[in-house]
N, C-alpha and C positions, 0 to 999 in steps of 0.2 A: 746206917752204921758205917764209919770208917772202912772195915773187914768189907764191907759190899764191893769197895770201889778200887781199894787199893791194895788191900790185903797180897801177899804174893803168892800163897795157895789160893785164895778164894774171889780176890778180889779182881772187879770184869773189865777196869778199864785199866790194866797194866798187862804189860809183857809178862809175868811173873813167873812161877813155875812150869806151867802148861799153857804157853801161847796162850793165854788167857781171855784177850779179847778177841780174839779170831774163834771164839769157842760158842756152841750154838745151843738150844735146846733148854727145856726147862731143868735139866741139871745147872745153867748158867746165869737161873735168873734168882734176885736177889731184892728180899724183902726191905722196902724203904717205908718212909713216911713221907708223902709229897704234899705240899702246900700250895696255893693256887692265888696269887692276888692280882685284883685287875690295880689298871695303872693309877687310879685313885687311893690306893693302898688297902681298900676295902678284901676282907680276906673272902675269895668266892669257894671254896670248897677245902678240906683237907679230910685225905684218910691213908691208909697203910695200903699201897700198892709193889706188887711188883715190878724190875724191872731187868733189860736186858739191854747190851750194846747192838746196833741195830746197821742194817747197811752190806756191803760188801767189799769194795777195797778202803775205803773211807774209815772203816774201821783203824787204819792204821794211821789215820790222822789223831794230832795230838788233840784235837778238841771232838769229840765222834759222837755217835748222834746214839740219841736212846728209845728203847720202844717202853713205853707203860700199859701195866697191865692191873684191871681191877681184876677181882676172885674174891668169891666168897669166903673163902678159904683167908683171906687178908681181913675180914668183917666185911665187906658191901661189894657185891657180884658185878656194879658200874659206877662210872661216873656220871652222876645227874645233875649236870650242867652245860647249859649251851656254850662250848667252846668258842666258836665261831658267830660273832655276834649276826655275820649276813649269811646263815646256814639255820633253816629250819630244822633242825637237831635237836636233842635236847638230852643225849644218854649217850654215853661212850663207853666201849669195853676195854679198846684198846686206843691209843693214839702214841705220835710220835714228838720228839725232841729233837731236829734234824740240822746236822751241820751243814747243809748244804751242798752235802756230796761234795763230787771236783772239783764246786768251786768253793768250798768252806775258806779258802783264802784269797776269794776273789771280791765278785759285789755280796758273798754272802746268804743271798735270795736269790740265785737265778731260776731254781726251779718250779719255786712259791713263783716267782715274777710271773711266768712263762705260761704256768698252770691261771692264773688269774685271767686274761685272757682271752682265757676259754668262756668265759659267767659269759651267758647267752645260750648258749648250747649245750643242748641234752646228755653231753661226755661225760662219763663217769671221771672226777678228778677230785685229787684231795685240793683242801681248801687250805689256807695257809694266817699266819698271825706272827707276828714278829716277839718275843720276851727274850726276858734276863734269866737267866737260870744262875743259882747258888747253888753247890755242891756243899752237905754240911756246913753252911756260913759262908764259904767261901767263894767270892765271886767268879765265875764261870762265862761268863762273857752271854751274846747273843747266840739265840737258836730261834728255829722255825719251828714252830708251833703246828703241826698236822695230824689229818686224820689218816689212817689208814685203809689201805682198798684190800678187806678182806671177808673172810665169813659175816665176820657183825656189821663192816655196812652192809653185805647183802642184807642181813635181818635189818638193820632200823632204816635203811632206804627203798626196800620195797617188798619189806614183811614177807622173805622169804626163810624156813628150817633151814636148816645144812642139808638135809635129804631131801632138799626140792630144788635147788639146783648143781649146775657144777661148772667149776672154773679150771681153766686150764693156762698154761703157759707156755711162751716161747713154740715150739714146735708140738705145739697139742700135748704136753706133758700133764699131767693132773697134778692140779697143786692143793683144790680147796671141794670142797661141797661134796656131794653123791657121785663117786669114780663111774659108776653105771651109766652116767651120761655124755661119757668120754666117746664113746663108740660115734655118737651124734655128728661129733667134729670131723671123724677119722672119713665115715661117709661122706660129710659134704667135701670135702680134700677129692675123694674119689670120684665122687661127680663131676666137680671143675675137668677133675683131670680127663674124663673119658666125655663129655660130652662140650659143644663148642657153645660157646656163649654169644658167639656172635647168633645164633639162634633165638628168636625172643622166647618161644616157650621153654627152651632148658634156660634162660635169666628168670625167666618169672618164677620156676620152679627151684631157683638158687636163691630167688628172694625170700622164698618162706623158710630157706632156713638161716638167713643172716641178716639181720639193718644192714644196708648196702647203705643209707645213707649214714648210720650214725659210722661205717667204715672209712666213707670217703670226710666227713669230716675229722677222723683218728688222724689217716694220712696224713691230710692238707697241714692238719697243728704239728708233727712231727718235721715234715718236710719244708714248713717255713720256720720252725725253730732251728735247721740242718739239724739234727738233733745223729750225731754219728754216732751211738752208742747204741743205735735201733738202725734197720729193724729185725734182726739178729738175736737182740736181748731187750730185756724190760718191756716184755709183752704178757700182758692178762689180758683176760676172754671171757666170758661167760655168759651162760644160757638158765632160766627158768626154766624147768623142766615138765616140758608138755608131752602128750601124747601127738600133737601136731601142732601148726602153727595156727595161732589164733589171733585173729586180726583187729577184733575188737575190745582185746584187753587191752589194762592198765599197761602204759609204757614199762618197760623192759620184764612185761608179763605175760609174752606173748608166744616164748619157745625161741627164739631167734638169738645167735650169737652178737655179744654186742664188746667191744673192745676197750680198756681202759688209759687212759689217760695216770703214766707215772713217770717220776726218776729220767727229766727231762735234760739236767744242768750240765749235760756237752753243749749243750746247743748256744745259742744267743752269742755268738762269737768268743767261746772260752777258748782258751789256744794252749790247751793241753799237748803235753809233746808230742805223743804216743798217736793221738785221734788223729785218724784220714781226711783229710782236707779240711781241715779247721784256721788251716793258714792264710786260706780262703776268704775266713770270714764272711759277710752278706751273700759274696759272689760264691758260695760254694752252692753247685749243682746237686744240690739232694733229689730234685726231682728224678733224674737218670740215674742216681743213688740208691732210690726205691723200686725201680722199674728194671736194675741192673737184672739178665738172667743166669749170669754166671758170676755171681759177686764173691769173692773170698771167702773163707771160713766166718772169720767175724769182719764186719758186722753186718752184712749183707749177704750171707747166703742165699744161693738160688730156690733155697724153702722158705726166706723170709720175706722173696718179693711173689711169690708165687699167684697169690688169692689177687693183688692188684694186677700184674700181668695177664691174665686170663679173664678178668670180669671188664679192663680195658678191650677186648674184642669186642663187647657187645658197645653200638652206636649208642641208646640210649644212656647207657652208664657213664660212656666216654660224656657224653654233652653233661651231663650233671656232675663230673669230677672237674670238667675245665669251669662251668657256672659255680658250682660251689665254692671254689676255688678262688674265681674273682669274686665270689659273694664275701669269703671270708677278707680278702685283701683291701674289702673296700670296707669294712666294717671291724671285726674284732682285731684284725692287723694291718687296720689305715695308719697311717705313719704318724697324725695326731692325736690318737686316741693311746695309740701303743707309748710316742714319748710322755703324755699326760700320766699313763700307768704308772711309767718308771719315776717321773716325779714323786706322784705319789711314794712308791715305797723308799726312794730318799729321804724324803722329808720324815718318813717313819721311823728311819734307822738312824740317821746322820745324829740326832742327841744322844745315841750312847756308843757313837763308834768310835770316838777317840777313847773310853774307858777301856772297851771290847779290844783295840786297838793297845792297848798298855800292858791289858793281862798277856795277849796271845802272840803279840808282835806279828802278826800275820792277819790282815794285809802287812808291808812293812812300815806304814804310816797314811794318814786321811788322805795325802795325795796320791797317793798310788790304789788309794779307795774309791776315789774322784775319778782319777784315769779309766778305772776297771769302768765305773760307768758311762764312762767318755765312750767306752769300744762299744758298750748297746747303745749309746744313744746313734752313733755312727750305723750299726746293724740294723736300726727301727726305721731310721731315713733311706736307707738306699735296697734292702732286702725286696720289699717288692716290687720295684722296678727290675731288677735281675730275675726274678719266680714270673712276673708277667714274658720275659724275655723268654726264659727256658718252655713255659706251658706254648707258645707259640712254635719255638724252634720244634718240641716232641711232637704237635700233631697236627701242623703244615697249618696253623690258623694265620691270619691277616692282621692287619691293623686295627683297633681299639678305637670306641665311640663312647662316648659320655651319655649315659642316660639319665636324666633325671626325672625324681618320681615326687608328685604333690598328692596331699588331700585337701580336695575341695573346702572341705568344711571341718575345720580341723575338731577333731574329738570324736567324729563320726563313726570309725574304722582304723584298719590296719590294712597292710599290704603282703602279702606273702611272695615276695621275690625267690624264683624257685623253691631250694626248700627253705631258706630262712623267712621273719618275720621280720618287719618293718611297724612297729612302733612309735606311739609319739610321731606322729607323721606334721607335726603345725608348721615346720621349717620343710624347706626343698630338701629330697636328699639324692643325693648323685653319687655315681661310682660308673667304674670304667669297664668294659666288656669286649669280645673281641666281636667284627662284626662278622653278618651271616649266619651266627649260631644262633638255635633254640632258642628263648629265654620266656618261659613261667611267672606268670601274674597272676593273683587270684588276690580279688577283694573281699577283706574278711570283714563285713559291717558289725558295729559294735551295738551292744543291746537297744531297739528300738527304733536304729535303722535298716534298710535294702539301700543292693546297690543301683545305680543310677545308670551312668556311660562313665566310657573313658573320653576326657577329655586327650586329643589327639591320635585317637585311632578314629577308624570306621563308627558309624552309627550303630550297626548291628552287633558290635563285641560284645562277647557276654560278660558274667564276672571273673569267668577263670580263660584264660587265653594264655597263646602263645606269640609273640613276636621275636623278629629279630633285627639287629640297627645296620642300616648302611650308610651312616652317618650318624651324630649328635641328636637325642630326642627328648623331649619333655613331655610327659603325660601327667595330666591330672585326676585323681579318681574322684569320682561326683559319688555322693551318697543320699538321700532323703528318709524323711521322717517314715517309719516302716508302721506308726500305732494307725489302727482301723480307725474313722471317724467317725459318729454315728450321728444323725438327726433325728431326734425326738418331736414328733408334734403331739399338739394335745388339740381333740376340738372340743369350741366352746360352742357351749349354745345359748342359741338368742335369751 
C-alpha cells in the first residue's frame, strides 16, 4: 500500500511526521505484497510480507535499502525458494533489499563485490544478486539482493534454536541467541588478557575456545578490503553453545567463537570524506590500522584490535597470519581473479544502469559509473603488492620466492597449502611467499588413491610436511592407485 511507504504519519520511507525512516522496530514495519520474478520473466514466488527500512546512516539516502520479513502472521512463516542460485538454501525468513550502503551512488555493488570473494572459505558471509525493484509499479532502480547474518541463518545454516547459541557484537555486546552465553566471550577476553600467548599451552587452551583460523582469515578479508568502518564497528561473533569445546563436530558445531563477515562498502577505494585514510586508496596501511594499540574512539579502538594484538605474540599464530595471508593474496585476491570478478558484476549491471541512472541521477551518469569502477580496477592491481610490503615491514620478513605446486597425475588428489585447499590441481599453480618461513603441505588423495613422494623434496617426506623456500621451488605431488589387488588361482586337475 501507498500509506506503507509514503504516507507522512505512517509511511517508512519519508522524513514525515516522526523522523520516519530513522524509525526502528516492529511498530515500523509495514505490511506489503512482494512479488519475485526471475530474469526470464517467470514469476518465482509471491506472498504478503513484511517490511522495514534497513541499515544505519544509509537510511538517509534517497534510494535506502529494505529488510523483508515472512510471518505467519502475513499467511506463510518463510520464503521457499532458493534465492541465490549458487547457495545451497532453499527457505528464508528474512532477507534484504540493499542500496549499497556508502556506496549506493558509487559502483553500486561494493559490498556484494567484496563479500564474493570470499566463495572458497568457511566465512560466514551474505551472498549477493543483483535486481530491479518496483515500488507500487513504479520503477525503483537497482538493489542487491541479500541474505541476512542473523538468528535464522544460524537455524538453516547449521540447525541451530536461538537457545543453543549466542551471538554478540562489536565489544561483546549481546545482539542475538541465548544471552547466557555471553559470559563465554567475556572469559576468553580475560584469558588473553591475564595469561601470555607467546606460551604454547595457554594458545592451545585459547584455541578451544575461538577458530583462530577462521579469525585470521576475518582479518586478512577486512584488512585487504582497508575496510575503515571496522574494526571498531560492524562486528558479529558467534558461538554454538557447548559445554566444552568439541573437536570432532560438525563445522561451526564445535563451541568455538567464530566471526562474521558484513557491511564491507568503505573499503575497495571508496573515498568517502569523513573515512581515515581512504585517500590512500590501495596504499592505505590497514594492516597497522588493525594492530594499532591506541587507535581512536572510532574506528580502531584499542578494544577492537585487542584479540589480534595478543594472539600475534604467539610464533605459531604469527606464521599462520603472515602464510595465510599470502595464501589468500595469491588466490581469492590474486589480482586476475579479483579484476575477472569485477568484470563479472559489470557485465551484470551495466544493461540497466543507464535506466537506474535516469531514475536516481546518482551516479551522475554511466561515465562517472565507469570511473567509479576504474578506482577498483586501479585497487585489485596494485593493493597486494603494498599488503605484501607492509606484512614484511610489521614482522622483519625478507624477500619473496615463488613456489610452485603440481599434481603428478592430475585428478588424483588435492593439496592442502597451509590451511587452504588447492583443488583442480591439472595446471601448475604458483604464488609468492616470504622466504625462511614455515610453510604447511599436506596431500590430500582423492578416492582410491595414497600418496606417493614429493617430487622435489627428500625421498623420505611424508604426506603432510613442512618447508620453507630460500629461493624459487617447484614441487610435484606423485599419488598412485590406493585399490588392493588380488590373485585368484584356481587348481585344475589332471
Amino acid at each position: 500500500p501507498a500509506g506503507a511507504f509514503f504516507d507522512a504519519d505512517s509511511g517508512i520511507y519519508v522524513p514525515g511526521n516522526h523522523d520516519n525512516y530513522n524509525q526502528r522496530g516492529s511498530e515500523w514495519e509495514r505490511l506489503i505484497h512482494f512479488e519475485f520474478f526471475e530474469a526470464g520473466g517467470g514469476l518465482a514466488f509471491a506472498q504478503d510480507m513484511g517490511v522495514r527500512i534497513h541499515g544505519g546512516t544509509s537510511r538517509t539516502r534517497p534510494r535506502k535499502s529494505l529488510r523483508l520479513y515472512a510471518r505467519s502472521d502475513y499467511g506463510k512463516s518463510w520464503v521457499e525458494y532458493p534465492l541465490f542460485p549458487d547457495k545451497n538454501i532453499g527457505e528464508y525468513k528474512r532477507f534484504l533489499l540493499r542500496n549499497s550502503g556508502n556506496d549506493w551512488d558509487g559502483a553500486i555493488f561494493r559490498d556484494a563485490f567484496m563479500q564474493s570473494l570470499l566463495a572458497g572459505t568457511p566465512l560466514d558471509r551474505q551472498y549477493s544478486r543483483p535486481v530491479v525493484v518496483y515500488l507500487n509499479g513504479e520503477y525503483w532502480g537497482v538493489h542487491n539482493l541479500r541474505d541476512r547474518l542473523d538468528e535464522r541463518y544460524i537455524e538453516t545454516h547449521f540447525g541451530l534454536e536461538e537457545e543453543e547459541f549466542t551471538m554478540l557484537e562489536n565489544n561483546g555486546v549481546f545482539n542475538r541467541g541465548n544471552e547466557a552465553g555471553a559470559d563465554h566471550y567475556q572469559q576468553m577476553l580475560s584469558y588473553l588478557e591475564d595469561h601470555s600467548m607467546s606460551d604454547p599451552a595457554h594458545f592451545s587452551e585459547l584455541q578451544r575456545r575461538m577458530d583462530t583460523d577462521n579469525f585470521i582469515q576475518y582479518q586478512i578479508s577486512h584488512i585487504y578490503f582497508a575496510n575503515t568502518d571496522w574494526p571498531g564497528n560492524n562486528i558479529d561473533f558467534w558461538r554454538a553453545l557447548t559445554d566444552d569445546y568439541i573437536p570432532s563436530a560438525p563445522y561451526g558445531l564445535d563451541g568455538r567463537w567464530r566471526w562474521m563477515v558484513f557491511d564491507t562498502d568503505f573499503g575497495f577505494g571508496l573515498n568517502f570524506p569523513y573515512v581515515t585514510g581512504v585517500e590512500q586508496g590501495p596504499a592505505h596501511n590497514t594492516l597497522a590500522f588493525a594492530m594499532n594499540p591506541s587507535g581512536p574512539a572510532w574506528p580502531n579502538p584499542p578494544w577492537s584490535t585487542f584479540i589480534l594484538r595478543r594472539l600475534l605474540e604467539n610464533e605459531s599464530f604469527r606464521y599462520d597470519f603472515i602464510n595465510t595471508f599470502m595464501d589468500m593474496l595469491n588466490m581469492h585476491f590474486h589480482e586476475e581473479r579479483v579484476m575477472a570478478r569485477l568484470d563479472d558484476f559489470r557485465q551484470q549491471y551495466l544493461p540497466e544502469m543507464s535506466e537506474h541512472i535516469h531514475r536516481w541521477i546518482r551516479p551522475p551518469g554511466l561515465e562517472a559509473w565507469e570511473q567509479e569502477l576504474a578506482v577498483m580496477e586501479q585497487y585489485a592491481q596494485q593493493r597486494p603488492a603494498y599488503l605484501r610490503q607492509y606484512l614484511a615491514g610489521a614482522f622483519g620478513l625478507g624477500e619473496t620466492a615463488l613456489l610452485k605446486l603440481k599434481l603428478a597425475q592430475p585428478g588424483s588428489g588435492s593439496i592442502r597449502l597451509n590451511i587452504s585447499m588447492l583443488n583442480d590441481l591439472d595446471q601448475q599453480w604458483q604464488g609468492l611467499y616470504f622466504r625462511d618461513m614455515p610453510i604447511r603441505l599436506e596431500a590430500v588423495p582423492a578416492p582410491g588413491y595414497r600418496f606417493s613422494f614429493w617430487e622435489g623434496l627428500p625421498a623420505a617426506t611424508p604426506s603432510q610436511t613442512v618447508i620453507s623456500l630460500s629461493a624459487d621451488q617447484s614441487l610435484s605431488l606423485h599419488m598412485e592407485d590406493g585399490m588392493m589387488h588380488y590373485w585368484h588361482f584356481n587348481d585344475l586337475a589332471d
